[in-house]
C-alpha positions as a Python dict, from the first residue, in 0.01 Angstrom:
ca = {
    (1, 'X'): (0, 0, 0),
    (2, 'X'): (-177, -309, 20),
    (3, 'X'): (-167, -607, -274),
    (4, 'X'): (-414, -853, -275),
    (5, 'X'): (-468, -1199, -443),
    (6, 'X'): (-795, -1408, -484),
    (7, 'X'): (-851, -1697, -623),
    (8, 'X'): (-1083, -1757, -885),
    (9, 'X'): (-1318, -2096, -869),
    (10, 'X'): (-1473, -2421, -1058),
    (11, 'X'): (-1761, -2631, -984),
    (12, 'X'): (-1781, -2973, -996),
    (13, 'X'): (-2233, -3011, -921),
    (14, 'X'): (-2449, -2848, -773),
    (15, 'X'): (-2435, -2526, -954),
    (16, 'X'): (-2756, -2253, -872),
    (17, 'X'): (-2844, -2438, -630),
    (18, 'X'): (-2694, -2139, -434),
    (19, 'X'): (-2925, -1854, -612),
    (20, 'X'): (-3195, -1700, -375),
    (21, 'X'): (-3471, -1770, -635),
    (22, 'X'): (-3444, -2138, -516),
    (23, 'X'): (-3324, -2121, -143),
    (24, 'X'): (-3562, -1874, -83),
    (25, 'X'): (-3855, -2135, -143),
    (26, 'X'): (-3684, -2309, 205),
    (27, 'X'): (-3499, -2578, -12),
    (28, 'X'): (-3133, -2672, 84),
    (29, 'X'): (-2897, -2585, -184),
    (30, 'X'): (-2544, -2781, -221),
    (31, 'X'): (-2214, -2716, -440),
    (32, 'X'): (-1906, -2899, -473),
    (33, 'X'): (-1635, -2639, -561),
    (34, 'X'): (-1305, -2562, -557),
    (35, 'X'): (-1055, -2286, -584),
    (36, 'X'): (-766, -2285, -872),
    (37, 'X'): (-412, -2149, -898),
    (38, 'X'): (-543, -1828, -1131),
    (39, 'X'): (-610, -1494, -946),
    (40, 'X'): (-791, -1164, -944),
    (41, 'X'): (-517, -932, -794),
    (42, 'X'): (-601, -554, -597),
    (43, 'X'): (-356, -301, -525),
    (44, 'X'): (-487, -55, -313),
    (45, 'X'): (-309, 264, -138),
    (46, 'X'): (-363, 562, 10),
    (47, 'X'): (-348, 931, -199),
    (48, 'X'): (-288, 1282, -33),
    (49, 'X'): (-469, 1444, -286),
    (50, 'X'): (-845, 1319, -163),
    (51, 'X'): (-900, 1198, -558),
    (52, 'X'): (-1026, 842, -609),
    (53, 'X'): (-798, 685, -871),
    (54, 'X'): (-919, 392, -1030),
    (55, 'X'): (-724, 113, -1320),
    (56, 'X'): (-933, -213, -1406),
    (57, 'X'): (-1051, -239, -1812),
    (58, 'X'): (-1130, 129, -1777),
    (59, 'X'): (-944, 453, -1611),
    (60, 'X'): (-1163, 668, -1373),
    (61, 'X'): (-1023, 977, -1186),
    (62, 'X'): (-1325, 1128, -920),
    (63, 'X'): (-1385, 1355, -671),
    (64, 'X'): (-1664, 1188, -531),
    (65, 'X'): (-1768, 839, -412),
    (66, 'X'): (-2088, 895, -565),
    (67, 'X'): (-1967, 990, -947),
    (68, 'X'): (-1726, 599, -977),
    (69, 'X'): (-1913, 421, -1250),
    (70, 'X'): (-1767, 71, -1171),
    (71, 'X'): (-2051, -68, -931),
    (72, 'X'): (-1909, -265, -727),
    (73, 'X'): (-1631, -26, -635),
    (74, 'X'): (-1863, 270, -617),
    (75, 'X'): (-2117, 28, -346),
    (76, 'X'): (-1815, -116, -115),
    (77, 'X'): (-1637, 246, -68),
    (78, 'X'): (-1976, 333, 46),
    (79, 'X'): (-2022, 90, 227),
    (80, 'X'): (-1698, 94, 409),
    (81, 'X'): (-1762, 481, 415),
    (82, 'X'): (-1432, 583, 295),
    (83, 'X'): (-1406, 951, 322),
    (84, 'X'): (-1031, 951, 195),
    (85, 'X'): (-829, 947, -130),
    (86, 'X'): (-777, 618, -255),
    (87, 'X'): (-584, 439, -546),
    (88, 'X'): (-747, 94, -668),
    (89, 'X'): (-589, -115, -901),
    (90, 'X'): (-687, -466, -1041),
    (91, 'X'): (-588, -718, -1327),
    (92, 'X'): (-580, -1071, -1327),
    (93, 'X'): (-476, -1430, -1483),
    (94, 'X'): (-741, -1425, -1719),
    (95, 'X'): (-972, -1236, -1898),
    (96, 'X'): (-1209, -1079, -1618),
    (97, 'X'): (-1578, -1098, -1761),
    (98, 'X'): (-1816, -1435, -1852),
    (99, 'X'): (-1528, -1681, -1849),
    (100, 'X'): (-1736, -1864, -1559),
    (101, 'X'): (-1478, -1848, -1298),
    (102, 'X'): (-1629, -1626, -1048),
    (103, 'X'): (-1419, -1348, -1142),
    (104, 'X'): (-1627, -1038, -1018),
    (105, 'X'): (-1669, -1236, -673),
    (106, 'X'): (-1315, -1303, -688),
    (107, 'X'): (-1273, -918, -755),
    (108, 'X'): (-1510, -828, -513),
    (109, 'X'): (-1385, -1033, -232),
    (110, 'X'): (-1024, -918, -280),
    (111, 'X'): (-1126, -546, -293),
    (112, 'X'): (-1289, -594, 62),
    (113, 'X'): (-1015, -763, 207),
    (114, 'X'): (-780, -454, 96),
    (115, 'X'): (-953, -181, 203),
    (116, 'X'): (-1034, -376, 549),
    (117, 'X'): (-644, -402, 586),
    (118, 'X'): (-590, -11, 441),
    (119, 'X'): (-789, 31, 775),
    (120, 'X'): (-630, -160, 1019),
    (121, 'X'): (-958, -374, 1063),
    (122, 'X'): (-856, -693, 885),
    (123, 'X'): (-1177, -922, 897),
    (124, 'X'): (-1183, -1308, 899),
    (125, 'X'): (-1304, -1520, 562),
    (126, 'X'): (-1713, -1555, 661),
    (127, 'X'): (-1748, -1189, 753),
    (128, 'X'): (-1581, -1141, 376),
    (129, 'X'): (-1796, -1354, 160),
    (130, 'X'): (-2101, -1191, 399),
    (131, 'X'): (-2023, -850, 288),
    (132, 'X'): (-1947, -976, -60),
    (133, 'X'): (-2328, -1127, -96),
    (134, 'X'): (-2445, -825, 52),
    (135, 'X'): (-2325, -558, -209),
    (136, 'X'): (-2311, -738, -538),
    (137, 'X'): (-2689, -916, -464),
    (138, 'X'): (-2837, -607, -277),
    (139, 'X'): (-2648, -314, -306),
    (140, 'X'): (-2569, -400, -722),
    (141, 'X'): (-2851, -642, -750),
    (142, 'X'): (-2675, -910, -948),
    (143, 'X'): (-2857, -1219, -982),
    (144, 'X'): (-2623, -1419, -858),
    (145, 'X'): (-2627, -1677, -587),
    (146, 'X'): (-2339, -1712, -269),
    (147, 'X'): (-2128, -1973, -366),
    (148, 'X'): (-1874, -1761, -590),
    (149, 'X'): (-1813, -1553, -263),
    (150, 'X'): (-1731, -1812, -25),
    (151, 'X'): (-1517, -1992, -223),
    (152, 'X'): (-1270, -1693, -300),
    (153, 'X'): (-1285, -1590, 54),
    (154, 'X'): (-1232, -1928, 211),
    (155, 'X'): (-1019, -2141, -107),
    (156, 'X'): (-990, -2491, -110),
    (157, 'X'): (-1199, -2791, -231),
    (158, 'X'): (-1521, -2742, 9),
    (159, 'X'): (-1869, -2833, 52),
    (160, 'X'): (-2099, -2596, 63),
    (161, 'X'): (-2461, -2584, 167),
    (162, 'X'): (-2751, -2301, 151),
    (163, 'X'): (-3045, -2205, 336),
    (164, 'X'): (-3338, -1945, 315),
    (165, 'X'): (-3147, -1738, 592),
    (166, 'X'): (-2921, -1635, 346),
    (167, 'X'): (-2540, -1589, 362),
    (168, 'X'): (-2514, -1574, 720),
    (169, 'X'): (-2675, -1948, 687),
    (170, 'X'): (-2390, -2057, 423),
    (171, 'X'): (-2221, -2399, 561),
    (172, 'X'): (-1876, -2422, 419),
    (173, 'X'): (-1692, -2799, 518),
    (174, 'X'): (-1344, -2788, 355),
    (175, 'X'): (-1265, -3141, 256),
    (176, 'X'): (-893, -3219, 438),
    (177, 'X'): (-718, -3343, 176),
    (178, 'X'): (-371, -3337, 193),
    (179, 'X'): (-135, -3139, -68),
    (180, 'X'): (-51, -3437, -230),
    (181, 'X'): (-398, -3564, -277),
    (182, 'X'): (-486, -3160, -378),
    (183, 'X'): (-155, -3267, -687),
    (184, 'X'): (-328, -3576, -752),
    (185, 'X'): (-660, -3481, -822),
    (186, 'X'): (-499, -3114, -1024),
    (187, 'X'): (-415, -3440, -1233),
    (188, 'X'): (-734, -3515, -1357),
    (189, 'X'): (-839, -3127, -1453),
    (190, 'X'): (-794, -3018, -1800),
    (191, 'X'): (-941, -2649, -1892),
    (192, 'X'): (-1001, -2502, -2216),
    (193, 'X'): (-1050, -2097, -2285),
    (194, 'X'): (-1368, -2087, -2532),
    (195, 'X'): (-1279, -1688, -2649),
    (196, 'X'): (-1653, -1688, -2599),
    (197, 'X'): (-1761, -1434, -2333),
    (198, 'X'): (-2099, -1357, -2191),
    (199, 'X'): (-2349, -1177, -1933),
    (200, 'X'): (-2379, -1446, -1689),
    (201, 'X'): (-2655, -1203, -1543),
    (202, 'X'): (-2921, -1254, -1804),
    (203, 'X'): (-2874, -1662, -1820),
    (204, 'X'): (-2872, -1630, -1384),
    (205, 'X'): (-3185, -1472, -1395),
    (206, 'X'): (-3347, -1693, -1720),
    (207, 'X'): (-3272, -1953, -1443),
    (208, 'X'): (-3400, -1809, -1137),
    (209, 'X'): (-3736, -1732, -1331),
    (210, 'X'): (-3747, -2121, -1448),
    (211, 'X'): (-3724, -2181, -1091),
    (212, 'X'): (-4095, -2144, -1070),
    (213, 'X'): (-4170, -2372, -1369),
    (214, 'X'): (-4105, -2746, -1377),
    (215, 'X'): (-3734, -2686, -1376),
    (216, 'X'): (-3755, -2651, -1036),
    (217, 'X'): (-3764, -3084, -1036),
    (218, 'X'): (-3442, -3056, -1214),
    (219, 'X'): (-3261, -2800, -955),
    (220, 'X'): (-3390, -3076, -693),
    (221, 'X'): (-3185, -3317, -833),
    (222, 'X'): (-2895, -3152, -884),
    (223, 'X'): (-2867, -3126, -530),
    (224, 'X'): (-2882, -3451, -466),
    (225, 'X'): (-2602, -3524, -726),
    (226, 'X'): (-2389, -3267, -506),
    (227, 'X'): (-2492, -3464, -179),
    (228, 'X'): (-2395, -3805, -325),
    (229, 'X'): (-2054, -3621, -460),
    (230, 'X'): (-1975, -3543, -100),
    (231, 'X'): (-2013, -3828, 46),
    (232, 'X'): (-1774, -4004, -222),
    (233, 'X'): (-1531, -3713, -195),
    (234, 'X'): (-1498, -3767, 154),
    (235, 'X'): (-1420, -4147, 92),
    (236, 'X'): (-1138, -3980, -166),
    (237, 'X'): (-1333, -4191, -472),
    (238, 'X'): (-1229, -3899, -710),
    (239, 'X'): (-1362, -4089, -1014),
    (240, 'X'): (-1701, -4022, -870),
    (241, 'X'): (-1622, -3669, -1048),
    (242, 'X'): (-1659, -3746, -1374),
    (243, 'X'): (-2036, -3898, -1330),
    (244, 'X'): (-2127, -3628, -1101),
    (245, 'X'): (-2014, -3390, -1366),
    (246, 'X'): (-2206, -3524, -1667),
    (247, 'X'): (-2533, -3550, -1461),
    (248, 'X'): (-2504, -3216, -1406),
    (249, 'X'): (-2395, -3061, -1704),
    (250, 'X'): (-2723, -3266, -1839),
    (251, 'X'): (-2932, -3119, -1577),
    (252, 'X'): (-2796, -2798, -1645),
    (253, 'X'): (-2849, -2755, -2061),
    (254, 'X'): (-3262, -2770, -1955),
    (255, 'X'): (-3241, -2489, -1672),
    (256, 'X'): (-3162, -2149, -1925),
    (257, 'X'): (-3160, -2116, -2331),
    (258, 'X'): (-2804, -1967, -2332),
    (259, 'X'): (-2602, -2248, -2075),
    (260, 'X'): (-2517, -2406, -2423),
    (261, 'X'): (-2518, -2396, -2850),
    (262, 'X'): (-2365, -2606, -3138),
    (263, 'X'): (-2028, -2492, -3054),
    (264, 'X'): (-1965, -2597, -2731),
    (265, 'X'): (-2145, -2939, -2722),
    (266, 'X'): (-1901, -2984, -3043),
    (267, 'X'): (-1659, -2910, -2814),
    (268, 'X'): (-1721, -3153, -2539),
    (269, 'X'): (-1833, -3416, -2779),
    (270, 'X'): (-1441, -3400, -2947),
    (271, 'X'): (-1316, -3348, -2554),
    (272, 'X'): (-1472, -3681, -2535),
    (273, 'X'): (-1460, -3857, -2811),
    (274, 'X'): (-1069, -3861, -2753),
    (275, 'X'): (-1055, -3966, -2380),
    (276, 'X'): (-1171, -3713, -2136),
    (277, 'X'): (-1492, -3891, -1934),
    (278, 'X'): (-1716, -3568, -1827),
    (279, 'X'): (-1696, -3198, -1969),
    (280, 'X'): (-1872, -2945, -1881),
    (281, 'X'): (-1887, -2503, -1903),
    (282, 'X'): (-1764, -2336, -1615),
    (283, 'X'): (-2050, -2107, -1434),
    (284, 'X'): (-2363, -1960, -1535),
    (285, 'X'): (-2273, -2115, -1925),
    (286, 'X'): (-2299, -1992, -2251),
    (287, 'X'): (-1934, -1991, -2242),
    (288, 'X'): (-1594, -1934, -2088),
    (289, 'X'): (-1400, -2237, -1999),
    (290, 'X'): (-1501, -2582, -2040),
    (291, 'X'): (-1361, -2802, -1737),
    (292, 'X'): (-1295, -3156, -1816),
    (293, 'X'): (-1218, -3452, -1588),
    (294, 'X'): (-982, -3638, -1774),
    (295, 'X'): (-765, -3972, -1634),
    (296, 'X'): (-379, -3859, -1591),
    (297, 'X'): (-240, -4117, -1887),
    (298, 'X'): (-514, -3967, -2109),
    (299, 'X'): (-425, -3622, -2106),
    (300, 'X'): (-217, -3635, -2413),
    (301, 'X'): (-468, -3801, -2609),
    (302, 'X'): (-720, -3551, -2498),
    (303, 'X'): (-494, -3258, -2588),
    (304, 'X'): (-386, -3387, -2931),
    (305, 'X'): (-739, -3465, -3045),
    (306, 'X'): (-868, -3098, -2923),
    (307, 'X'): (-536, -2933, -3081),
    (308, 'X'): (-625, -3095, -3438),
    (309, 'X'): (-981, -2981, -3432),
    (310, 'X'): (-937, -2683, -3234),
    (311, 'X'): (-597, -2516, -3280),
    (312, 'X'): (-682, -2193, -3166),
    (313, 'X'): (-814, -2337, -2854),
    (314, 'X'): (-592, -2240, -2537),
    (315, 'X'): (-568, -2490, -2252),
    (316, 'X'): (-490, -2363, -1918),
    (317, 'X'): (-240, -2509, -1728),
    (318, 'X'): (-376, -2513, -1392),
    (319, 'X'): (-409, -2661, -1035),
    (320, 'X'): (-639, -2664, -703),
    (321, 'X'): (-564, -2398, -463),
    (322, 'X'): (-629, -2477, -97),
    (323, 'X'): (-611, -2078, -1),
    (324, 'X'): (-881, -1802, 9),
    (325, 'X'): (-793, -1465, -74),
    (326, 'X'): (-453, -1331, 111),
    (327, 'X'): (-188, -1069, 140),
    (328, 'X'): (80, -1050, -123),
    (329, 'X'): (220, -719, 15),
    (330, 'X'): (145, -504, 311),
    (331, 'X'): (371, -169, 334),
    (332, 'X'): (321, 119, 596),
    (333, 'X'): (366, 475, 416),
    (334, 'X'): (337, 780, 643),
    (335, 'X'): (55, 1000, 558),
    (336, 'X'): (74, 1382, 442),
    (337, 'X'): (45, 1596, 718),
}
């Protein structure tokens, strides 16, 4: 039996910059992201009865590969060619669909990583996030760009950068902060759960289409934000967040209809109205978390002011997580004869 956890991820700029309707014009995307302490968790193990057992929001119990209706499960068995009974298991810290976090990534990711083990072929982070790309953009195609993948399989606070070539062209540069520094800047994140969940597919591919329009000026400079971020990041000027992360929450209202509404620009605007600097929505938008960069000795003021307009509004405790995905639990079980 193998258990697997994977984090989930936030993004700081540079946000689809990473989807193939824009690299694939031969422009260099770039994202700032980072991984969090909340997880997508797999258990996987073999069965001696040849079924395919399978618990996420939904129960499935198959004979064949070919009959799983979950997608992504149904395309990486295949793709792995498992020709054995298998158990699959997954929950995690938070509510699994269009809360922004790259949770099906995360999910997808994790589940490779598992059955990779359940083999005895353990494979290193790229190779993951490679195989990732390659069954939830071709094998499922998701609109959805590469940056969600290599940040569950590598973790940390990174740099990435995209070319035409695809995900075997994905540059990852992990900033080298030290655990302390990772605490410090944990400091400045405050995230709220919305409630509001939604297809991040049909605001990914609004915005891929736009790419072909004059939004495509706006996508340009939302990679330079990113560049400018990383360059500040690796001087440790953390405050440099905060502007990066209301350029681009600006940039990113004009490049789909759904990224925002009433509601959560009310949100932000209270968010910072009582202290917090830059707010933003997590992922594709239209809802999930909103991810605000607020100073340490302002947190309580932040928090008050959001619990008297919003008191239904969770905040998440959380921090950054310098890991990829990784091995919980790892037990040999002999096999039925």
């Amino acid at each position: 039996m193998i258990v697997i956890k994977t984090p989930l991820r936030i993004g700081f700029a540079g946000g689809g910059s990473d989807l193939p309707a824009y690299i694939d014009k031969k422009y260099s995307g770039w994202c700032i992201n980072a991984t969090i302490d909340k997880y997508v968790y797999v258990l996987v193990k073999k069965r001696h009865d040849n079924k395919i057992y399978l618990k996420y929001s939904e129960n499935e119990i198959v004979d064949n590969v070919c009959d799983i209706k979950h997608d992504f499960i149904r395309e990486t068995l295949k793709f792995l060619d498992i020709n054995y009974g298998v158990e699959i298991i997954n929950f995690a810290d938070i509510p699994t669909k269009g809360t922004g976090l790259g949770s099906s990534s995360s999910f997808l990711v994790g589940l490779l990583n598992a059955l990779h083990i359940l083999n005895g072929n353990p494979v290193e982070p790229r190779r993951l996030a490679e195989q990732a790309c390659y069954i939830e953009i071709d094998r499922c195609n998701k609109p959805m760009g590469y940056q969600d993948q290599f940040a569950a399989a590598f973790g940390g606070l990174n740099i990435m950068q995209f070319n035409f070539n695809g995900p075997t062209a994905v540059g990852v540069s992990k900033l080298d902060y030290s655990d302390q520094e990772l605490r410090d800047l944990s400091e400045h994140i405050m995230m709220y759960y919305t409630g509001i969940t939604r297809n991040s597919s049909d605001i990914l591919s609004e915005q891929s289409e736009n790419m072909n329009t004059d939004k495509l000026q706006g996508m340009h400079d939302n990679v330079r934000i990113a560049q400018q971020l990383a360059i500040d990041l690796a001087d440790r000027k953390f405050n440099s967040i905060s502007k990066a992360m209301n350029k681009n929450w600006i940039l990113k209202k004009q490049f789909a209809n759904e990224i925002s509404n009433e509601n959560i620009d009310r949100m932000l605007e209270v968010a910072m109205h009582n202290g917090a600097p830059a707010g933003k929505v997590t992922g594709a938008g239209g809802g999930g978390f909103l991810l605000l960069y607020v100073h340490p000795n302002r947190r309580a003021e932040v928090a008050n002011g959001m619990r008297i307009e919003y008191p239904d509004l969770k905040l998440m405790p959380v921090k950054l997580d310098k890991y990829g995905t990784r091995v919980l639990l790892n037990t040999e079980e002999y096999q039925w004869g």
